[in-house]
Backbone as CSV, one residue per row, in Angstrom:
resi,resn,N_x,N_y,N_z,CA_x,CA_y,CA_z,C_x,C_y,C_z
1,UNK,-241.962,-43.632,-5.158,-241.856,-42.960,-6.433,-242.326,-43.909,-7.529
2,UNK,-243.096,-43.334,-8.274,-243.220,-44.571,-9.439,-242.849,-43.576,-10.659
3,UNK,-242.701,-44.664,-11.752,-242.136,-43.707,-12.839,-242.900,-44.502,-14.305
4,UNK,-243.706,-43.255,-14.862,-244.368,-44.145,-16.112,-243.831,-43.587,-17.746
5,UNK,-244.174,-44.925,-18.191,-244.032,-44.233,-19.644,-245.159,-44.904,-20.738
6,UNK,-245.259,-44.090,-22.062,-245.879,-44.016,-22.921,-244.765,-44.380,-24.059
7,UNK,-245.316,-45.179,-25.334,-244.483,-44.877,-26.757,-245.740,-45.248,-27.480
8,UNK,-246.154,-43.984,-28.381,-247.139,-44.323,-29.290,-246.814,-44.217,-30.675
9,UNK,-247.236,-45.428,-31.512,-246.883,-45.842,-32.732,-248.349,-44.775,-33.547
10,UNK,-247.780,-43.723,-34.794,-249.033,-42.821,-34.352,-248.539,-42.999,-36.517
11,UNK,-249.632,-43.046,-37.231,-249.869,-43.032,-38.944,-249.989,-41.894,-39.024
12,UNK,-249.880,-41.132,-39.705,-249.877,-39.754,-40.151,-250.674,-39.801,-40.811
13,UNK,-251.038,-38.247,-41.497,-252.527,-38.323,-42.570,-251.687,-38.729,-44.200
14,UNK,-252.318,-37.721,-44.950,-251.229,-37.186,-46.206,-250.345,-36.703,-46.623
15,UNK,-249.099,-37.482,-46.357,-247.825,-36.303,-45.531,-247.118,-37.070,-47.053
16,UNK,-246.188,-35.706,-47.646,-245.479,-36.624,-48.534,-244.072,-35.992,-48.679
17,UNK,-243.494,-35.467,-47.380,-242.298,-35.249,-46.999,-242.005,-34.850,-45.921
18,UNK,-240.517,-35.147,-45.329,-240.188,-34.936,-43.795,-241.008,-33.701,-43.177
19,UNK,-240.809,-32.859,-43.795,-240.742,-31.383,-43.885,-242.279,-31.577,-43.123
20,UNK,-243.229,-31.775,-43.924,-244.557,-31.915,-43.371,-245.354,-33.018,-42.475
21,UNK,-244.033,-33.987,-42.235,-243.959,-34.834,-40.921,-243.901,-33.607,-40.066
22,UNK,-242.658,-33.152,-39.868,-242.458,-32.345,-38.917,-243.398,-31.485,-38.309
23,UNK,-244.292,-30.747,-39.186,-245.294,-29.886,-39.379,-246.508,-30.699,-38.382
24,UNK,-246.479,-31.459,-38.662,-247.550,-32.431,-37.979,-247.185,-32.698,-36.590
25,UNK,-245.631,-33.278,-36.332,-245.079,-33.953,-35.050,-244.781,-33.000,-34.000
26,UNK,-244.062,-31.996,-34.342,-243.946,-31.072,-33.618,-244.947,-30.391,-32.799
27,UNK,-246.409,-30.016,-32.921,-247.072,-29.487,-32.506,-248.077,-30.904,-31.147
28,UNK,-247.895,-31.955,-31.359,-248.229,-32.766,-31.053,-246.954,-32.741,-29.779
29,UNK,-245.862,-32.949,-30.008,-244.944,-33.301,-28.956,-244.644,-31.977,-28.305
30,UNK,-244.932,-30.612,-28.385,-245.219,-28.952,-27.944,-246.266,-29.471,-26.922
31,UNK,-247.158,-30.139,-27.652,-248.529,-29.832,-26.742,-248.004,-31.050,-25.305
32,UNK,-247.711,-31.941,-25.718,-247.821,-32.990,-24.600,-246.339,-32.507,-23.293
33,UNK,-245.537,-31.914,-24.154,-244.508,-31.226,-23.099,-245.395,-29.661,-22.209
34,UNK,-246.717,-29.045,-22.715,-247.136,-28.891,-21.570,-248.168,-29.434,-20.836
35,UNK,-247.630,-30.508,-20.647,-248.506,-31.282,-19.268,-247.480,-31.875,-18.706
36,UNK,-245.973,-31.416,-18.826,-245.156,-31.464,-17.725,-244.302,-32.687,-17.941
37,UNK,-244.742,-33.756,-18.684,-243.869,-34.832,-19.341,-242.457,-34.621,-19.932
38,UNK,-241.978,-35.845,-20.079,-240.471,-35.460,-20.946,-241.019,-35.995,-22.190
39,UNK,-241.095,-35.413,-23.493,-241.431,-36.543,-24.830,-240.593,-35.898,-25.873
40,UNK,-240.418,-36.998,-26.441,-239.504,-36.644,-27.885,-240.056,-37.941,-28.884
41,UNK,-239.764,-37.443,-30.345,-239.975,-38.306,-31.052,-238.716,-39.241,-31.128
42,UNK,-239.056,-40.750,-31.022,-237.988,-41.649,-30.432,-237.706,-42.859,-31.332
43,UNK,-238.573,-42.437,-32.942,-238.165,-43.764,-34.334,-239.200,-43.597,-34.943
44,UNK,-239.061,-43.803,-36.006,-239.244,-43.941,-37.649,-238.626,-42.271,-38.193
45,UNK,-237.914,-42.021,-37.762,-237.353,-40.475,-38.088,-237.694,-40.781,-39.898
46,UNK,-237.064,-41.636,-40.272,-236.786,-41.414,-41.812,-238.452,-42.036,-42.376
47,UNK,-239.661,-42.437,-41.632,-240.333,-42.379,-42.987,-241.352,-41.364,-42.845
48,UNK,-242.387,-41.215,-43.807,-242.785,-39.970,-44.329,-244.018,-39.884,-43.233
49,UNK,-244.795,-41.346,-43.090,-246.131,-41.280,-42.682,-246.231,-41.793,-41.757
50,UNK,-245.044,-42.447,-40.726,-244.682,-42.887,-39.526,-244.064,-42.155,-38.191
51,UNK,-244.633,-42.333,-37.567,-243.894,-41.129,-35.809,-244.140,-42.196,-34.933
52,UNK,-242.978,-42.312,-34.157,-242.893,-42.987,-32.916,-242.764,-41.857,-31.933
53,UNK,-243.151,-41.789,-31.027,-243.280,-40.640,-29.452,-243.305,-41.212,-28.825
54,UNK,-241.855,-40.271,-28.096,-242.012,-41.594,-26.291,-242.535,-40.362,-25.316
55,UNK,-243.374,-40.730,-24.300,-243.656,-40.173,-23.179,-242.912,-40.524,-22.264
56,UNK,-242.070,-39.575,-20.983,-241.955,-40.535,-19.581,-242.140,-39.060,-18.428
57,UNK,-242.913,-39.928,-17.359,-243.281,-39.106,-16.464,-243.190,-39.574,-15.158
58,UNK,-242.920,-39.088,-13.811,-242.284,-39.461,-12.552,-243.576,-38.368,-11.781
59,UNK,-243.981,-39.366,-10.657,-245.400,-38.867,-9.306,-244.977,-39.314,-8.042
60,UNK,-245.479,-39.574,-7.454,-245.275,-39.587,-5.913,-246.457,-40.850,-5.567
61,UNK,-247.138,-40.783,-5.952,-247.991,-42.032,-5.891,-248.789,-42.476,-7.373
62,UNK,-249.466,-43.667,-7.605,-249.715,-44.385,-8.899,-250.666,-43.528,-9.172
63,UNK,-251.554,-43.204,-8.644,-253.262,-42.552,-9.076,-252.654,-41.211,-9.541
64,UNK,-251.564,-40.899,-9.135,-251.310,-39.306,-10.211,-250.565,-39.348,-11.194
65,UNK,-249.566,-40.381,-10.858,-249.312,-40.959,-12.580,-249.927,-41.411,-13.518
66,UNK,-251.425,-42.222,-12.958,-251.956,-43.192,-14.160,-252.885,-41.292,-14.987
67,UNK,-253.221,-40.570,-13.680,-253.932,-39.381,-14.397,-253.008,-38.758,-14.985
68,UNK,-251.933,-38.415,-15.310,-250.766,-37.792,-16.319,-250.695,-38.303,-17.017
69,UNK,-250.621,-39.796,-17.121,-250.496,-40.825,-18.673,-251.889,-41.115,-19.098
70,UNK,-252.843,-41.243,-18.742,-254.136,-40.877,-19.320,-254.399,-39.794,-19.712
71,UNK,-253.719,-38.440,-19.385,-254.385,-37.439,-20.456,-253.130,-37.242,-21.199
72,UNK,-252.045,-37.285,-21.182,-250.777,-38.029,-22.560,-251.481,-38.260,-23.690
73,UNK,-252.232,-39.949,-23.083,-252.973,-40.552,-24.037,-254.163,-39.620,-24.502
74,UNK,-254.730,-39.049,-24.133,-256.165,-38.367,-24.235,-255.902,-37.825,-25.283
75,UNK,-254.645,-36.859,-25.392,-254.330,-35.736,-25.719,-254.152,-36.141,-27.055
76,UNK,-253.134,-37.212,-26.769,-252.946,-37.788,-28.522,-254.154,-38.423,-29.079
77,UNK,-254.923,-38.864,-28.807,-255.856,-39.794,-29.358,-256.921,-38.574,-29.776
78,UNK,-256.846,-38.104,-29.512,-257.919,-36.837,-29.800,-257.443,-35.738,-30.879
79,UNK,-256.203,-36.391,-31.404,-255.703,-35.052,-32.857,-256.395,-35.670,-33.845
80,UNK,-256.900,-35.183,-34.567,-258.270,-35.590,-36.097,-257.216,-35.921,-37.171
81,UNK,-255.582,-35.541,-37.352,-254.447,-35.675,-38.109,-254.127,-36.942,-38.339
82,UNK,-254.125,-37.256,-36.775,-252.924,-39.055,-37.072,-254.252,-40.203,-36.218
83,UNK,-253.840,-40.935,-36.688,-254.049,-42.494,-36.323,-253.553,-43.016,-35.520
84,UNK,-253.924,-43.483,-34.341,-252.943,-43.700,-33.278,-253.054,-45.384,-33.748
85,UNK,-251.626,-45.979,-33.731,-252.025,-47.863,-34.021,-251.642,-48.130,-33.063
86,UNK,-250.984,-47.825,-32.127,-250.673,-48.424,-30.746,-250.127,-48.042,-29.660
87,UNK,-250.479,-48.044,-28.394,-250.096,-47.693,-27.289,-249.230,-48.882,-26.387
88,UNK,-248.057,-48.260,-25.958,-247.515,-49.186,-25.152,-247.184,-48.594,-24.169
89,UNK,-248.006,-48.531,-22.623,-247.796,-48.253,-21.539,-246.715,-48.888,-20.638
90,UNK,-245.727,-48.009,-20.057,-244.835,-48.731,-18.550,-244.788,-47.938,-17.461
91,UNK,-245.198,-49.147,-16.513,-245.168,-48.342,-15.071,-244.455,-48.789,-14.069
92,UNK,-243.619,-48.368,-13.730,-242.963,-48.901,-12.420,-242.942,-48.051,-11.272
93,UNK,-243.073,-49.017,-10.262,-242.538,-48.287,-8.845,-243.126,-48.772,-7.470
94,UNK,-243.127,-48.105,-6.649,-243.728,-48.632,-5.711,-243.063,-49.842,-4.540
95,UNK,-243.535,-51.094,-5.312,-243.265,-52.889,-4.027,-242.239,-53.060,-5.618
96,UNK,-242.370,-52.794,-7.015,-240.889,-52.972,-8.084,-239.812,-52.644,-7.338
97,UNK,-239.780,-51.681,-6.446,-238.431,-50.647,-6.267,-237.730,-52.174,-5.144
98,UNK,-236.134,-52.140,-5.883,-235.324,-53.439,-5.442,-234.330,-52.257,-5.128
């Protein structure tokens, strides 16, 4: 079993209240829950032009996890809205498992 995750540090466009954070985040974390992932937004709740999103997803072998967290990533990197500043990938499983 391996088990991966995603948290992307993602800038927003011209957002100048929660309200239209939301507007923005929501449809982003809709879309990536259908490709079967668990994601929620997971910090900067309180500022206006900041979203943290965690991804985590569980396969049966690595090559179908790394293809679920590559189109995660795809998916986000490809909204014309936000700025992605950083990706932080985790993968475990496999010869890890103690």
């Amino acid at each position: 079993m391996f088990v991966g995750s995603l948290e992307f540090d993602l800038l927003l466009g011209d957002i100048r209240s929660l309200k239209q954070k939301r507007s923005v985040v929501r449809p982003i974390v809709a879309a990536l829950a259908r490709l079967r992932v668990s994601v929620a937004e997971v910090d900067d709740h309180d500022l206006h032009r900041r979203a943290r999103i965690g991804v985590a997803a569980v396969a049966g072998d690595a090559r179908r996890l790394g293809e679920i967290l590559d189109a995660s990533e795809a998916l986000v990197a490809g909204r014309p809205e936000i700025e992605v500043l950083s990706v932080r990938r985790l993968v475990r499983g496999g010869a890890d498992d103690d």
